[in-house]
N, C-alpha and C positions, 0 to 999 in steps of 0.2 A: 829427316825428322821422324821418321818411321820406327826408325832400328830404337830407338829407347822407347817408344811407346811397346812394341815388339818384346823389349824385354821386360819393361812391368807388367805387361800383363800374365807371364810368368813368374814373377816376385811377389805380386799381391795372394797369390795361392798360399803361395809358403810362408806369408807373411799371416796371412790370415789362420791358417792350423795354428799360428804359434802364440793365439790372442784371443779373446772371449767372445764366443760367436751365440754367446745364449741373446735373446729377445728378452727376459725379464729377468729379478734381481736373482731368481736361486736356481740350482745347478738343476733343477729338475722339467723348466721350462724347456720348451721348444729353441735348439739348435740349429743357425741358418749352415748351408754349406758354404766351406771356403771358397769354391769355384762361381759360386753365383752374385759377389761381392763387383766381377765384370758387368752386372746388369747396372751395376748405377752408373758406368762411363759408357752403356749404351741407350739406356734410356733418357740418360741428358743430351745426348746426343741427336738422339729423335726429337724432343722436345724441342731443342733449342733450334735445331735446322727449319722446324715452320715457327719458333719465335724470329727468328733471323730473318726470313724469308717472305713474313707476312705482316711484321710489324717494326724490326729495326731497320732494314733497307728502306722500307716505304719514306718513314720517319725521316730515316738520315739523307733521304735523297730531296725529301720535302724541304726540309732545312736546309740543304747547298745549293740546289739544285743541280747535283751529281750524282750519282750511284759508284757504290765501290768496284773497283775494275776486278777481275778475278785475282790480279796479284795480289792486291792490297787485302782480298780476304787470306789469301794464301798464309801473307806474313801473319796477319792478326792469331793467324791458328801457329804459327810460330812459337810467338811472344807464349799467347797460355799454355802450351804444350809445356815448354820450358819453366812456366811460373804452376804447373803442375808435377815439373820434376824436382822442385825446391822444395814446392809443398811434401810428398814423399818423402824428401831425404831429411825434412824437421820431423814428421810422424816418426819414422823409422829411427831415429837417435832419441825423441821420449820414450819408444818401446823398450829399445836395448838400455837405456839410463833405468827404466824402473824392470828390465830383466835382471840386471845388477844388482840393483837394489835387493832385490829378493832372492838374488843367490840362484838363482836360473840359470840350467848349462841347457845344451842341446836344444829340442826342438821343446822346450816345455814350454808348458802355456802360461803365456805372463796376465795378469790382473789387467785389463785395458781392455776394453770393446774393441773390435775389429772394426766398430762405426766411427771409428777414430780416421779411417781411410776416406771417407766417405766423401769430404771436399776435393782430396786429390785428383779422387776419378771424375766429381765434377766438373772441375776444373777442367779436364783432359776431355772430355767428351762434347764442353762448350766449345774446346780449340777444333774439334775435328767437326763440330759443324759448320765451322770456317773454311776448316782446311779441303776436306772432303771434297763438297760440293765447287768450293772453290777454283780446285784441279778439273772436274771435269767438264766445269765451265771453260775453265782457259782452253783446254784440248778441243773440245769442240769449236771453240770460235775460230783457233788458229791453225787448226791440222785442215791441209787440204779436203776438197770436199772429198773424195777417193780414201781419205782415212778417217772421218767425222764416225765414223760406225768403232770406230777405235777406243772413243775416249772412256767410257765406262772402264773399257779393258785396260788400262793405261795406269787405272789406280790400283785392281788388282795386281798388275803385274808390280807394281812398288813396294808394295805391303808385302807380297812374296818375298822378295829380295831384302826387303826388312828385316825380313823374321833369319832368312839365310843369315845376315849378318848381326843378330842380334845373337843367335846360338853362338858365334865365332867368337863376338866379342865376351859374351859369358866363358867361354872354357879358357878364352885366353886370360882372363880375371881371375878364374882358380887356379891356373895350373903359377902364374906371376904374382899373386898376392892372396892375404888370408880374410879374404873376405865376405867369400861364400863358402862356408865350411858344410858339412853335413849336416852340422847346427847349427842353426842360424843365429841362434843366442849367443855363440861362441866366437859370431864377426863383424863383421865392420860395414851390415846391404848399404847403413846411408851413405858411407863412403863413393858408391858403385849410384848410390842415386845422385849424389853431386857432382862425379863425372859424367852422367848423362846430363846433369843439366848445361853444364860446362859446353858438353858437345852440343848440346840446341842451342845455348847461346853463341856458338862457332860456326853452327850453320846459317842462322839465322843471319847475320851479318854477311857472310859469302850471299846468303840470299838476298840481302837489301843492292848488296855490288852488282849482280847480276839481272835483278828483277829493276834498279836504274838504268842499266844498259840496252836491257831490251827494248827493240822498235816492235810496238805491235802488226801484227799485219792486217788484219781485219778491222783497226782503228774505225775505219767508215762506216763500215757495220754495227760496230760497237756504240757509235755516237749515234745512229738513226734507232736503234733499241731502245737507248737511253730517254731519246726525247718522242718516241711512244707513249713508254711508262711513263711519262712525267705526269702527274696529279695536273689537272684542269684549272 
């Protein structure tokens, strides 16, 4: 699920130089940078990890009286991951529809806010305070006590390998189709953002097969935590 997050957050860059990044209506106003348009899928991210943490678990666990198991937040940052790679690949075909429109080659800059991006990365930064913390909750409960000191390390080591695989899959997209040209005006990125969604909806499903299959192992532990936390 990584490897597309991994490559948008390389596309929003260059998506961003090629879109109006002024703050008010005339060219004269203060210019945000492309590269910092990353802070709103981390800042949702922050926020929404102690909204999640301190009011929606509480909530949802009061109402069933269950708490979500680390897989099921697991998936949940699936599903929005994925409904954040849809959302990109509709921004990204408005951009290039009204780069068209006005006769736009190359990297020039089309008429459209760059705040046009701005649910996407939400979207994306709600999923990973699902997904995130979700992983290193699972890790920890399940890796023997001998590897418990692992599990933070467990998610950088994914993310790395993400990114590995997100460069491969980007040069294998240019060098086999025209979709990332030099200019981005001149291609097809929502194309390259539909098959990532494509691929999270593929993993996601492998993950629903596998995350059914799994016997937990620390089940007992997992149920004596639960009914701790339980609300009085």
């Amino acid at each position: 699920m990584s490897t597309p997050l991994a490559i948008q957050m390389s596309l929003i860059v260059l998506q961003a130089l090629a879109m109006d990044r002024h703050l008010g209506p005339t060219p004269t106003t203060f210019q945000i940078s492309a590269g910092t348009m990353i802070v709103f899928a981390m800042l949702s991210t922050s926020i929404f990890i102690v909204l999640i943490d301190r009011f929606l678990l509480p909530t949802y666990q009061k109402l069933t009286n269950t708490s979500l198991t680390p897989l099921q937040r697991i998936g949940v940052g699936h599903v929005l991951n994925a409904l954040g790679m849809a959302i990109s690949a509709l921004v990204e075909s408005k951009r290039l529809a009204m780069a068209r429109s006005h006769d736009l080659k190359g990297n020039s800059v089309v008429p459209m806010s760059v705040f046009w991006m701005v649910p996407q990365l939400v979207v994306i930064g709600v999923g990973e305070a699902f997904h995130l913390p979700g992983h290193v909750s699972f890790y920890y409960q399940e890796f023997p006590k001998s590897m418990k000191s692992t599990a933070a390390a467990m998610v950088a080591l994914f993310i790395g390998v993400a990114f590995y695989l997100g460069t491969a899959l980007v040069d294998l997209v240019r060098k086999t189709t025209g979709w990332l040209p030099d200019g981005i005006n001149d291609g097809r990125m929502d194309n390259l953002y539909w098959v990532l969604t494509g691929i999270g909806l593929t993993n996601f499903g492998y993950y629903l097969v596998c995350s059914w299959m799994y016997e937990y192992q620390n089940v007992e532990k997992m149920e004596l935590d639960d009914s701790s936390n339980a609300p009085c």
